[in-house]
C-alpha positions as CSV (number, residue, x, y, z in Angstrom):
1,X,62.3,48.7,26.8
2,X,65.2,49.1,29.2
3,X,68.8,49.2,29.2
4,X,71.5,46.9,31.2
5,X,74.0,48.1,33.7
6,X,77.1,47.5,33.2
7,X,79.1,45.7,36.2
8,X,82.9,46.1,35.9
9,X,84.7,42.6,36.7
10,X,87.1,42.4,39.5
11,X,90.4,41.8,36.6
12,X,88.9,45.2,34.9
13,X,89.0,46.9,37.6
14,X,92.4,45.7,39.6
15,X,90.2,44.9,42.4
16,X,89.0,41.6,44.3
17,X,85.4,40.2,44.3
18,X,85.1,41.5,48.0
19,X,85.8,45.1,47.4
20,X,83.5,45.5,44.5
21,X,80.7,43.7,46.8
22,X,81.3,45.8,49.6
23,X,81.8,49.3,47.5
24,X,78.2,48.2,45.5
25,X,76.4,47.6,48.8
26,X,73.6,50.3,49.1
27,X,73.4,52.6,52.5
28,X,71.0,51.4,54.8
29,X,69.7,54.4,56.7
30,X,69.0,53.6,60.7
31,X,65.1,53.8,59.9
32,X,65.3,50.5,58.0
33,X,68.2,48.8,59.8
34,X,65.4,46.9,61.6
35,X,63.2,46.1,58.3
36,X,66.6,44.8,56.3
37,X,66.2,41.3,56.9
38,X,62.5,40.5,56.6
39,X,62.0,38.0,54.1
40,X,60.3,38.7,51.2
41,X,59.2,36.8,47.9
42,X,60.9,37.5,44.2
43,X,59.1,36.1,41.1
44,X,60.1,36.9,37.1
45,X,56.9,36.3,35.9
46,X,56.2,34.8,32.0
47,X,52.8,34.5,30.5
48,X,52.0,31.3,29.1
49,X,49.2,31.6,26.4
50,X,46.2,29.1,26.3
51,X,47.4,27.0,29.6
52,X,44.7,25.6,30.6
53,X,43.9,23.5,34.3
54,X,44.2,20.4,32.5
55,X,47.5,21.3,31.2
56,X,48.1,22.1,34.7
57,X,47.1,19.0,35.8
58,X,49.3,17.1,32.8
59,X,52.6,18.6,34.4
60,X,55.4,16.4,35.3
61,X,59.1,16.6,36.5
62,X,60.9,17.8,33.4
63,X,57.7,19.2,31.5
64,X,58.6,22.0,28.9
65,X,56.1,24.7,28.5
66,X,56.7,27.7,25.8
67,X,56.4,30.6,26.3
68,X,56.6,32.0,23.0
69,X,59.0,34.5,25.0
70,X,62.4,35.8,23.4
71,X,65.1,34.8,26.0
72,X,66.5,38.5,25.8
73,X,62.5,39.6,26.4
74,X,62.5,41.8,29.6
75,X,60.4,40.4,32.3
76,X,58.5,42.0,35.3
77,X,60.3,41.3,38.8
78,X,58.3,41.9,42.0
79,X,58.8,41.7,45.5
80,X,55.7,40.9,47.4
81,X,53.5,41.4,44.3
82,X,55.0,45.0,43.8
83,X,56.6,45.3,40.7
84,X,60.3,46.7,41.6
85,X,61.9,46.4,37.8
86,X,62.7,44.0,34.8
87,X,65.1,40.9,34.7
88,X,66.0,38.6,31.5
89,X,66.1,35.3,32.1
90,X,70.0,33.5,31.2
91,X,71.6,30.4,31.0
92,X,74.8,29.7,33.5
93,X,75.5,26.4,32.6
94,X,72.7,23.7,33.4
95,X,70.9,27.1,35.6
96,X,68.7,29.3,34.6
97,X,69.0,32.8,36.2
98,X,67.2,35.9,35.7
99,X,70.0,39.7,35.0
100,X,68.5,42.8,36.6
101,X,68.0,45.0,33.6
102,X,66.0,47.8,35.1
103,X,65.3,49.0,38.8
104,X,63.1,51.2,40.2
């Protein structure tokens, strides 16, 4: 569905964590310097087939649900309830994270 970027790692490249962070950082034109830090909400969002309101009433601290989801299946990412692209959901040690895979 969509492809993965490629980030080169600071030991690839000869150059420190910083500098890659700071050359990656997109151009914030002056019309949106005063927007840049507004808040706004992420959510990865995974369909869980048949859930029910009871089953959302059975929940508890460590439930499991399955998803029936792939965990290399793109996902739709959305800020605010637009949809802005398509994350995967990983495992970093005990985390779970979602990798940008597609922007738009």
């Amino acid at each position: 569905m969509s492809a993965s970027t490629v980030v080169p790692t600071p030991a690839a490249t000869g150059q420190s964590a910083a500098t890659i962070g700071a050359a990656s950082k997109p151009e914030i034109s002056e019309r949106w310097a005063d927007a840049e830090l507004l808040p706004c909400q992420l959510s990865a969002e995974v369909a869980i087939a048949r859930f029910t309101v009871r089953d959302l009433f059975c929940l508890e601290v460590d439930s499991v649900l399955d998803s029936g989801c792939a965990q290399s299946m793109d996902v739709p990412l959305k800020a605010n309830s637009q949809l802005i692209g398509w994350v995967e959901f990983e495992v970093i040690g005990e985390r779970l994270a979602v990798r940008l895979t597609e922007i738009y």
